[in-house]
N, CA, C and O atoms as a GROMACS GRO file, in nm:
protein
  492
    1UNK      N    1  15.443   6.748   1.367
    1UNK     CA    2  15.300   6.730   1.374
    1UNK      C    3  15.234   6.868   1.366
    1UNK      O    4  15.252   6.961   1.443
    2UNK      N    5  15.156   6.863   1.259
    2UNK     CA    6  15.090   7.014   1.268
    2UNK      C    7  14.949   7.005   1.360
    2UNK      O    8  14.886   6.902   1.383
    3UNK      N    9  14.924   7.113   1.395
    3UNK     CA   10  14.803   7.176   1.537
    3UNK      C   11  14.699   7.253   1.426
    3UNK      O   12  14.719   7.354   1.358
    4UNK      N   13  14.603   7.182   1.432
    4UNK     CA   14  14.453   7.289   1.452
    4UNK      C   15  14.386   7.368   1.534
    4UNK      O   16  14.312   7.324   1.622
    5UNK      N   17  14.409   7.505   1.510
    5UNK     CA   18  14.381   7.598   1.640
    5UNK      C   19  14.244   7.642   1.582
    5UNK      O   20  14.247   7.674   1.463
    6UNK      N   21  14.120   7.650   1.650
    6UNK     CA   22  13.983   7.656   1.583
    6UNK      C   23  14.005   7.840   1.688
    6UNK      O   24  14.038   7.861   1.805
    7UNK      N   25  13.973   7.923   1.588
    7UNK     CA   26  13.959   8.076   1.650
    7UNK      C   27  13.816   8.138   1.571
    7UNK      O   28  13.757   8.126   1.464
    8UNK      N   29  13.807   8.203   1.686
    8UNK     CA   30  13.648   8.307   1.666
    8UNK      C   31  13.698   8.424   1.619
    8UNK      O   32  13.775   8.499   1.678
    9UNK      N   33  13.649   8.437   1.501
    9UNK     CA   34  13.685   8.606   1.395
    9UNK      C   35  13.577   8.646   1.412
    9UNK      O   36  13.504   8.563   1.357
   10UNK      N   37  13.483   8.770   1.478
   10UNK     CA   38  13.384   8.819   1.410
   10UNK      C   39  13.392   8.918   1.333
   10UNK      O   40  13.290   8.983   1.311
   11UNK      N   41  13.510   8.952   1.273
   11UNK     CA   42  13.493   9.040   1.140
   11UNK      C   43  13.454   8.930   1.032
   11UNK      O   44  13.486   8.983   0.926
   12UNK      N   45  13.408   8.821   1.008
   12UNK     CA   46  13.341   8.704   0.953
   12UNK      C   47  13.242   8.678   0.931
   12UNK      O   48  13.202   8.617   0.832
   13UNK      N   49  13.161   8.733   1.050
   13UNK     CA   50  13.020   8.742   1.030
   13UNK      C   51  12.978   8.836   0.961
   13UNK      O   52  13.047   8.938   0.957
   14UNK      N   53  12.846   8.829   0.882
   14UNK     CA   54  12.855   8.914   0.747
   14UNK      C   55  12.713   8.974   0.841
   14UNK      O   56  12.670   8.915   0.940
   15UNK      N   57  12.657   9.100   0.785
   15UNK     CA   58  12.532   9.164   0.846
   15UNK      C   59  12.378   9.083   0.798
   15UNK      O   60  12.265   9.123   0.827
   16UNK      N   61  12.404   8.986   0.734
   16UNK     CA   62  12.335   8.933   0.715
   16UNK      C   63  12.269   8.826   0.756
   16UNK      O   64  12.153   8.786   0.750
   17UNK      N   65  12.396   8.775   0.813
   17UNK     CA   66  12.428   8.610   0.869
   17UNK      C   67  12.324   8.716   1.038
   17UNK      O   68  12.208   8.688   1.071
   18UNK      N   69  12.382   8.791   1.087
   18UNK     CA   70  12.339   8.850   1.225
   18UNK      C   71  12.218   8.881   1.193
   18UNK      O   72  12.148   8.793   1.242
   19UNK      N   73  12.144   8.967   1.130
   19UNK     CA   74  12.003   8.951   1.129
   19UNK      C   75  11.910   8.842   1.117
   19UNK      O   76  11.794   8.842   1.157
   20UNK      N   77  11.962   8.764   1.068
   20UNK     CA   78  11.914   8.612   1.015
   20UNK      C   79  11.912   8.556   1.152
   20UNK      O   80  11.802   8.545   1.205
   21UNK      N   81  12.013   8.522   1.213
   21UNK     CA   82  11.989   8.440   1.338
   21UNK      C   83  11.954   8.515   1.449
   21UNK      O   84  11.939   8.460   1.558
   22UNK      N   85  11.939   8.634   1.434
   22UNK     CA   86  11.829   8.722   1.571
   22UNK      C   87  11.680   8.732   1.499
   22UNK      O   88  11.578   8.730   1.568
   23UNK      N   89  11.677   8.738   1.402
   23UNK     CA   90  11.509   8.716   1.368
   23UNK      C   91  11.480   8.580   1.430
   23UNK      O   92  11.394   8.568   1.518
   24UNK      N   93  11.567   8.459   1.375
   24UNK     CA   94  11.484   8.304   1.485
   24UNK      C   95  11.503   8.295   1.494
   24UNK      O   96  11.546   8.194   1.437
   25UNK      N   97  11.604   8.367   1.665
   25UNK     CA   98  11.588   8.367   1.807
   25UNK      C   99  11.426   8.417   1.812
   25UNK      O  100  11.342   8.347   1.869
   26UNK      N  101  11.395   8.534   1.754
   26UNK     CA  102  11.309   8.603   1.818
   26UNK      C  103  11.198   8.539   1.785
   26UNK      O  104  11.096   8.553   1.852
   27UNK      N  105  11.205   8.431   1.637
   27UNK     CA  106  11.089   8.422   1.631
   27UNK      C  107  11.039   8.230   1.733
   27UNK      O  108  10.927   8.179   1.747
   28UNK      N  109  11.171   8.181   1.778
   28UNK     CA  110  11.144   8.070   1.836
   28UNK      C  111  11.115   8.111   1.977
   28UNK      O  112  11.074   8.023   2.053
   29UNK      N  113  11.132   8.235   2.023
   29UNK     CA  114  11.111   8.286   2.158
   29UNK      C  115  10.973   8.307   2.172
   29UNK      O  116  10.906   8.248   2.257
   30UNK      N  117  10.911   8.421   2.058
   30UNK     CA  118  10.776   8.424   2.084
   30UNK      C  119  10.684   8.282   2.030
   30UNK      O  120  10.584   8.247   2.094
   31UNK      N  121  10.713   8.232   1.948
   31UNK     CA  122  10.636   8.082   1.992
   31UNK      C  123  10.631   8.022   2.085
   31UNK      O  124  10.519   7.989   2.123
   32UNK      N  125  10.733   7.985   2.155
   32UNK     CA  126  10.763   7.932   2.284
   32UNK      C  127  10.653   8.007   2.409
   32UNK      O  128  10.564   7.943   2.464
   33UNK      N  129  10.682   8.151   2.437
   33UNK     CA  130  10.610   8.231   2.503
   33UNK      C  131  10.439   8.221   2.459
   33UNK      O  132  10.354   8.233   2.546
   34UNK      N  133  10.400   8.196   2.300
   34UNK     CA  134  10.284   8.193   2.303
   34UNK      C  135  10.199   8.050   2.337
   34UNK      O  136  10.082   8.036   2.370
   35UNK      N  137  10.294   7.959   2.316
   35UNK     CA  138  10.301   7.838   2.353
   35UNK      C  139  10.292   7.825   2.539
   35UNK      O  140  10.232   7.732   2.593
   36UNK      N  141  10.339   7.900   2.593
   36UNK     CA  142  10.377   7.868   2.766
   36UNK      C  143  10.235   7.940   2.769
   36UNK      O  144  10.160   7.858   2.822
   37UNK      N  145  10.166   8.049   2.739
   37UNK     CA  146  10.080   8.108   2.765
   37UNK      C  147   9.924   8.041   2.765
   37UNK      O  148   9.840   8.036   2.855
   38UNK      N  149   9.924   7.993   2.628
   38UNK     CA  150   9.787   7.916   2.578
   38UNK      C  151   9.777   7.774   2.687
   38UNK      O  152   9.680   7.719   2.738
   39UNK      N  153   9.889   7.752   2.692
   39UNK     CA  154   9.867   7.619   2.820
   39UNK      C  155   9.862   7.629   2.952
   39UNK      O  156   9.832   7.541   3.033
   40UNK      N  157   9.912   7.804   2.983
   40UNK     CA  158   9.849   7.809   3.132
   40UNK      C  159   9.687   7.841   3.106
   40UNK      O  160   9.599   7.824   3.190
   41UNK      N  161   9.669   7.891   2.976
   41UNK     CA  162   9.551   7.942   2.986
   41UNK      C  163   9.438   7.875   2.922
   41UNK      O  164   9.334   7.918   2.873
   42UNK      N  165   9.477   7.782   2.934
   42UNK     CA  166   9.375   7.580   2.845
   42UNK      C  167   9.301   7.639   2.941
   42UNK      O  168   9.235   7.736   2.907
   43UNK      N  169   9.297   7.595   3.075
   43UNK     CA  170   9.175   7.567   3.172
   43UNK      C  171   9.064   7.691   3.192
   43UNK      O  172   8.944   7.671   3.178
   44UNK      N  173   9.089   7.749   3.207
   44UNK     CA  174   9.022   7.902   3.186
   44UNK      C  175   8.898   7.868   3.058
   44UNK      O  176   8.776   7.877   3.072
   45UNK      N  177   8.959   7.834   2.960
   45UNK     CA  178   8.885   7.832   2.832
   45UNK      C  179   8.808   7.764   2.838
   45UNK      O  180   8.688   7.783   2.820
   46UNK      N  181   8.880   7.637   2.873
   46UNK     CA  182   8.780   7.510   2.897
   46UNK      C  183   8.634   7.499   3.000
   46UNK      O  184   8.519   7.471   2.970
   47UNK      N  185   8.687   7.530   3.111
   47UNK     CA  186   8.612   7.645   3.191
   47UNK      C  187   8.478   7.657   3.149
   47UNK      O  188   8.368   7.602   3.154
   48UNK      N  189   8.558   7.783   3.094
   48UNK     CA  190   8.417   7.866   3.043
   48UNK      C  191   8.307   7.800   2.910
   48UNK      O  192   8.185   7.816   2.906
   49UNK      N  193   8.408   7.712   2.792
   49UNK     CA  194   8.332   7.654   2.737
   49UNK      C  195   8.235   7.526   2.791
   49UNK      O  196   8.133   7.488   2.733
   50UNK      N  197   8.279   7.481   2.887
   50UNK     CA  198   8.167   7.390   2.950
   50UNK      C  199   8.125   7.451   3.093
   50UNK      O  200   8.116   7.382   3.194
   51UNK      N  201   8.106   7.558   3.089
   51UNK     CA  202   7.972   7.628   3.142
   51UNK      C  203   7.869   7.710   3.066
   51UNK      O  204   7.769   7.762   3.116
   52UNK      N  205   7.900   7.713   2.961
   52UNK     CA  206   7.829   7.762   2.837
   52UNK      C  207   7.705   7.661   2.762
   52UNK      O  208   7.591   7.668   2.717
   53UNK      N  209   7.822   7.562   2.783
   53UNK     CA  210   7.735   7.425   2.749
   53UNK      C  211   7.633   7.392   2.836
   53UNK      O  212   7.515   7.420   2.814
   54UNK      N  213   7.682   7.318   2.957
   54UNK     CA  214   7.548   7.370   3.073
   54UNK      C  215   7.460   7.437   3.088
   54UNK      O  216   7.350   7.399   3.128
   55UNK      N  217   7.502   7.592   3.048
   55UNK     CA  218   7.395   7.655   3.038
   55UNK      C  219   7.304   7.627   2.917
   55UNK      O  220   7.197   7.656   2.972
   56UNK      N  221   7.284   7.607   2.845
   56UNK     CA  222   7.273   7.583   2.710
   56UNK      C  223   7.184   7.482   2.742
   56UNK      O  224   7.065   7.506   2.721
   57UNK      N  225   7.224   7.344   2.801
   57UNK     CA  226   7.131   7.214   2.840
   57UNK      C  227   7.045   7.243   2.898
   57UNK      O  228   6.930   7.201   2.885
   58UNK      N  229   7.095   7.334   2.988
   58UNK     CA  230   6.960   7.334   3.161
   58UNK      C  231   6.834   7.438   3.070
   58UNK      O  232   6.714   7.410   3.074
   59UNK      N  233   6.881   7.537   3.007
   59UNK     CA  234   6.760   7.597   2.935
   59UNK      C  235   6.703   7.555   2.823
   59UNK      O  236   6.597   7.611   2.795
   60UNK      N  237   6.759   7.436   2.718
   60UNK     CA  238   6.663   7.348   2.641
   60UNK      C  239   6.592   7.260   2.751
   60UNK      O  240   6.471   7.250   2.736
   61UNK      N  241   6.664   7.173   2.894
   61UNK     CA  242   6.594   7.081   2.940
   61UNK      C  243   6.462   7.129   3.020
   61UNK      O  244   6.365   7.053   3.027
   62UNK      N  245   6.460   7.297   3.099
   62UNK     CA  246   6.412   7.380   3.119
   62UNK      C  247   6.244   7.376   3.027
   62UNK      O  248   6.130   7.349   3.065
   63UNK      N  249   6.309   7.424   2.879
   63UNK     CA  250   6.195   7.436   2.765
   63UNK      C  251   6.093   7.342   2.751
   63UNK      O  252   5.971   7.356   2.755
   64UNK      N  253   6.172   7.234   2.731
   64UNK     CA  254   6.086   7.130   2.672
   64UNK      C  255   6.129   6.978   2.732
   64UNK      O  256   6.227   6.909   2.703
   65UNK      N  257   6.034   6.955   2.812
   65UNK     CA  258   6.088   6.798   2.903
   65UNK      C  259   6.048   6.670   2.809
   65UNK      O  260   5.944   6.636   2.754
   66UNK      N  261   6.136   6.634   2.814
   66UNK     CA  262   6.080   6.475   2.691
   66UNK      C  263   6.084   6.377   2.793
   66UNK      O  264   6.170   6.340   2.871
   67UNK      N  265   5.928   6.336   2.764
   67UNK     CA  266   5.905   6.212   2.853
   67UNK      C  267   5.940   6.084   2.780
   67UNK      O  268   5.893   6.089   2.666
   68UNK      N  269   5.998   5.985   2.802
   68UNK     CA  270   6.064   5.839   2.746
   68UNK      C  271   5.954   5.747   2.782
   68UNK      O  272   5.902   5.731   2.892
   69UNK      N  273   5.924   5.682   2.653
   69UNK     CA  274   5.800   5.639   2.668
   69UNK      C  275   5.894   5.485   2.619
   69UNK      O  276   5.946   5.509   2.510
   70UNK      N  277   5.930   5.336   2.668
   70UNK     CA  278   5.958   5.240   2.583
   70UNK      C  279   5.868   5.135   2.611
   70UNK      O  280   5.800   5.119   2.712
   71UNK      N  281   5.877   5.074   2.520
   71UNK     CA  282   5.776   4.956   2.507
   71UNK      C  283   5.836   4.824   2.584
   71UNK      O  284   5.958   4.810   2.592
   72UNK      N  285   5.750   4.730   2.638
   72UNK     CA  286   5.735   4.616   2.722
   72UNK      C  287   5.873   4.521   2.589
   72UNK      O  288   5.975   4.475   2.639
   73UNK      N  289   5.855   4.512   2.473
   73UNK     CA  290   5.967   4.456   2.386
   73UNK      C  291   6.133   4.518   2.435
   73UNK      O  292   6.223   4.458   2.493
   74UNK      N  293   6.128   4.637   2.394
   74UNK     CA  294   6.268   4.706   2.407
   74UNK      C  295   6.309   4.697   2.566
   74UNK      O  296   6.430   4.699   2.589
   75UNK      N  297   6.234   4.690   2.660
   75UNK     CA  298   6.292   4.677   2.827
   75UNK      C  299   6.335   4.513   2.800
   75UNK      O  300   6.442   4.479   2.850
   76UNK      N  301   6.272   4.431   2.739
   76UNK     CA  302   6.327   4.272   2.768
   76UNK      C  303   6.460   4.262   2.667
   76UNK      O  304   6.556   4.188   2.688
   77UNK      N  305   6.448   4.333   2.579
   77UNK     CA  306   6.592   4.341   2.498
   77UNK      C  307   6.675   4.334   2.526
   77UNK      O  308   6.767   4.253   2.510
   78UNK      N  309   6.650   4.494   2.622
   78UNK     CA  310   6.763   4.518   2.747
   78UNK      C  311   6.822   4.436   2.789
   78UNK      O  312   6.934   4.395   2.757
   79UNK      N  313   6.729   4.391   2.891
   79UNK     CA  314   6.733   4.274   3.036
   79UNK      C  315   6.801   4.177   2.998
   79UNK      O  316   6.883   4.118   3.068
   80UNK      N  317   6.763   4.142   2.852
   80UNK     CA  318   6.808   3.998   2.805
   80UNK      C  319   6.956   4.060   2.768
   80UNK      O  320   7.038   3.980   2.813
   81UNK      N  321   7.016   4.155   2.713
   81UNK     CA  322   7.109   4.145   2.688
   81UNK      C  323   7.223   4.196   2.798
   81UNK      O  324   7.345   4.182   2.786
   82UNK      N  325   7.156   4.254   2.904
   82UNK     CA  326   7.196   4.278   3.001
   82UNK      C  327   7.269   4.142   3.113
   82UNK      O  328   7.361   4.156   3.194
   83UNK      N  329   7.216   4.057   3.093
   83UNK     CA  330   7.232   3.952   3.159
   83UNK      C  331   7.318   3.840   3.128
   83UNK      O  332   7.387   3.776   3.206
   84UNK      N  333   7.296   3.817   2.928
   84UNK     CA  334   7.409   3.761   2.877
   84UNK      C  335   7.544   3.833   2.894
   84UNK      O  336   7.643   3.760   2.893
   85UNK      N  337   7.565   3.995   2.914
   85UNK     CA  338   7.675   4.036   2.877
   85UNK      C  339   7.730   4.032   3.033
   85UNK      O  340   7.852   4.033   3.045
   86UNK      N  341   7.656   4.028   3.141
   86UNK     CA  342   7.714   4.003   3.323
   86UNK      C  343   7.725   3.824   3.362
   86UNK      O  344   7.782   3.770   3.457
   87UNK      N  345   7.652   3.764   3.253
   87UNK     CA  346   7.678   3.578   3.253
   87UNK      C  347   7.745   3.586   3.208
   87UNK      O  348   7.822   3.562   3.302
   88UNK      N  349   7.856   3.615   3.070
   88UNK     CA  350   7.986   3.612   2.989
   88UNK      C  351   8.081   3.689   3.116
   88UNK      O  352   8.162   3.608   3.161
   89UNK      N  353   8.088   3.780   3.159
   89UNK     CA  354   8.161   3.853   3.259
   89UNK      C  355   8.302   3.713   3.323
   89UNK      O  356   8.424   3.719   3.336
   90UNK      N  357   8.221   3.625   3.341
   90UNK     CA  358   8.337   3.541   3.440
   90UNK      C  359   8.292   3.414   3.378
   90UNK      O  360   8.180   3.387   3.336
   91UNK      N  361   8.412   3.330   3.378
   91UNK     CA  362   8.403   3.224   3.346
   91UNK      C  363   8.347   3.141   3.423
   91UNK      O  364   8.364   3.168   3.542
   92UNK      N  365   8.258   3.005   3.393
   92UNK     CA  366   8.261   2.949   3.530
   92UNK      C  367   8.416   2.782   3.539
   92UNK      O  368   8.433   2.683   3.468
   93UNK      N  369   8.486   2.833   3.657
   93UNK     CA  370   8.582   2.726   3.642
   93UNK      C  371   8.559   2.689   3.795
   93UNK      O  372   8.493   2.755   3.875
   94UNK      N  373   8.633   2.564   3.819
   94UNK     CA  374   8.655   2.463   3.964
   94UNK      C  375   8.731   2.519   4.036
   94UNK      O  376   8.847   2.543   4.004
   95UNK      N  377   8.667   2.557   4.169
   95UNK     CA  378   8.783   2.584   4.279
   95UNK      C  379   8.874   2.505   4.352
   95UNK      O  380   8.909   2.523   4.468
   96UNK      N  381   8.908   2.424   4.279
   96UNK     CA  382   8.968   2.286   4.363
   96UNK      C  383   9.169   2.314   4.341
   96UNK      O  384   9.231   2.313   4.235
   97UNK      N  385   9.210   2.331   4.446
   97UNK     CA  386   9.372   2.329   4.386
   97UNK      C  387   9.376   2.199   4.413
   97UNK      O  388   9.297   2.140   4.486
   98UNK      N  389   9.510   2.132   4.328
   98UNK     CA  390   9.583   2.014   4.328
   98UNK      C  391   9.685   2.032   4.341
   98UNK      O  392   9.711   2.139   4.286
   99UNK      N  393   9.778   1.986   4.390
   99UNK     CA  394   9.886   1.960   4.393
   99UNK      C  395  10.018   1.797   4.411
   99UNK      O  396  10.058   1.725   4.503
  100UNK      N  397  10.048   1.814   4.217
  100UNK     CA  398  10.070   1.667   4.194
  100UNK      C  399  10.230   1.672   4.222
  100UNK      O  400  10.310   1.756   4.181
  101UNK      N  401  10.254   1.556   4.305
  101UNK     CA  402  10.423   1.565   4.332
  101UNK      C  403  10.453   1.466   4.205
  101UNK      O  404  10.410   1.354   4.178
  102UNK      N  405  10.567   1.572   4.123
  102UNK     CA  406  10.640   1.505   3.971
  102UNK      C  407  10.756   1.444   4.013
  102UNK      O  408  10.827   1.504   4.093
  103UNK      N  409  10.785   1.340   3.975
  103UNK     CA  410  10.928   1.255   4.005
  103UNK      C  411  10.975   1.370   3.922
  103UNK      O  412  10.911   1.448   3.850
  104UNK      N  413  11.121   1.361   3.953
  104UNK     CA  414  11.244   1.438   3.828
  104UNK      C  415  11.283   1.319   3.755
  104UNK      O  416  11.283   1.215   3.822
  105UNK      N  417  11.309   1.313   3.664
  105UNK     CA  418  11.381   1.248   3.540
  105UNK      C  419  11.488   1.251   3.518
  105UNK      O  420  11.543   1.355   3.556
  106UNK      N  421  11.565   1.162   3.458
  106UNK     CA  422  11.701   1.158   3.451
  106UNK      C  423  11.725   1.241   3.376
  106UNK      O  424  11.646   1.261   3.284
  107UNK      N  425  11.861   1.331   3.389
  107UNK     CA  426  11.913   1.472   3.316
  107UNK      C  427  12.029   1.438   3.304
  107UNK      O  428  12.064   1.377   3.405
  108UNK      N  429  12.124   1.447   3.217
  108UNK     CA  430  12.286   1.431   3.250
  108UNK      C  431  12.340   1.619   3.284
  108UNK      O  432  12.450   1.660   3.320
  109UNK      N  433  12.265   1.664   3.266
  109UNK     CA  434  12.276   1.816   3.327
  109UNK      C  435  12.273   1.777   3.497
  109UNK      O  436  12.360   1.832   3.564
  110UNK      N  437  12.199   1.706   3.552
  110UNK     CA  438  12.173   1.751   3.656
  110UNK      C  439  12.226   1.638   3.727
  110UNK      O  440  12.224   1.646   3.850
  111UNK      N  441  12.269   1.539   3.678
  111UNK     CA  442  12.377   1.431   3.712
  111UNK      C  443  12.511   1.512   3.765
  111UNK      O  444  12.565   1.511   3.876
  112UNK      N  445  12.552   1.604   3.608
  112UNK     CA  446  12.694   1.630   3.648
  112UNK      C  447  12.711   1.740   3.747
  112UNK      O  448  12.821   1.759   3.799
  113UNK      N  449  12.570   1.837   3.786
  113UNK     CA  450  12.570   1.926   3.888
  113UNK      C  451  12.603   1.873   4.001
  113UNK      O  452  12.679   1.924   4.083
  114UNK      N  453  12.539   1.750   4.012
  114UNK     CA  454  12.524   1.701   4.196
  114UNK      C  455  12.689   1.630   4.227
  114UNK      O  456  12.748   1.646   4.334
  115UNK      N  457  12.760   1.534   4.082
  115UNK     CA  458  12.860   1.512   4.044
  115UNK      C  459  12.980   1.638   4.121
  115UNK      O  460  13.067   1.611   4.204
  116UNK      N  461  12.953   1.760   4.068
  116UNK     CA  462  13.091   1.840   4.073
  116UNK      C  463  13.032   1.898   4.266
  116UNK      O  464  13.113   1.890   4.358
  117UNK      N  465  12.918   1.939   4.286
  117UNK     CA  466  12.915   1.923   4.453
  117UNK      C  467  12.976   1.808   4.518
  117UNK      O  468  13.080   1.827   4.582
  118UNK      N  469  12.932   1.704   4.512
  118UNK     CA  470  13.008   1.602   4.562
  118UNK      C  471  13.152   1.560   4.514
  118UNK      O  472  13.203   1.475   4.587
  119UNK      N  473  13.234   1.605   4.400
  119UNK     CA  474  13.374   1.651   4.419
  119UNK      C  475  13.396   1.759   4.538
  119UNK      O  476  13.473   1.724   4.627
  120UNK      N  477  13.354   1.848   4.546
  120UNK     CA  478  13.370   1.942   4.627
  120UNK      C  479  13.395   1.897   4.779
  120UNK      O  480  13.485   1.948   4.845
  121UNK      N  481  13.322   1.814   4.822
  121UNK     CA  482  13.357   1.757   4.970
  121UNK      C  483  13.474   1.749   4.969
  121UNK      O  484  13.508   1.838   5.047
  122UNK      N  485  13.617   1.672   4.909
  122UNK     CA  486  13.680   1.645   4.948
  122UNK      C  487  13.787   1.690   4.907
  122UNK      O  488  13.891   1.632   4.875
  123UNK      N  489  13.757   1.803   4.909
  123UNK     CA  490  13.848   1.938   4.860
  123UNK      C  491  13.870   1.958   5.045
  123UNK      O  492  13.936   2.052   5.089
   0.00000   0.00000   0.00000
């Protein structure tokens, strides 16, 4: 029976093959690292972009106040549709439980169950 002996030569590796796979190492390392970085540093950003925004609102709302003027039509629109969409909300059904006692029906399943228990007694 012949043996396969698997051996590590590195006079095999060519200078090429070694630069090649230390460039991406290096280059899956610094993605990774720029990657671990940008996601500790989401919130920070976020942060600051919605306090920017805020600021931004409070000094247009500041500028210029818009008064909401709607008409006696558009409030019943509302209301009306306000009311169909909280009447659809729940169904209306009966709170009444029942409870109907069902005869069982003849089964030959359930014949031969009670069948092989009652062999069993006289074991």
């Amino acid at each position: 029976m012949r043996t396969l002996s698997i051996v590590f030569d590195p006079s095999l590796i060519g200078s090429q093959t070694l630069i090649l796979s230390i460039l991406g190492y290096c280059i899956v390392l610094l993605t990774l690292s720029a990657m671990a970085y940008f996601m500790v540093r989401f919130h920070s950003f976020r942060d600051y972009m919605r306090t920017k925004k805020l600021k931004k609102e409070t000094t247009q709302a500041k500028a210029a106040p818009v008064k909401v003027v709607m008409t006696g039509e558009e409030n019943a629109a509302i209301a009306a549709a306000l009311y169909l969409f909280f009447s659809e909300l729940h169904d209306q059904e009966k709170y009444v439980m029942t409870i109907k006692k069902v005869s069982r029906t003849y089964s030959p399943w359930s014949s031969k169950f009670y069948n092989i228990w009652n062999n069993m007694k006289y074991w």
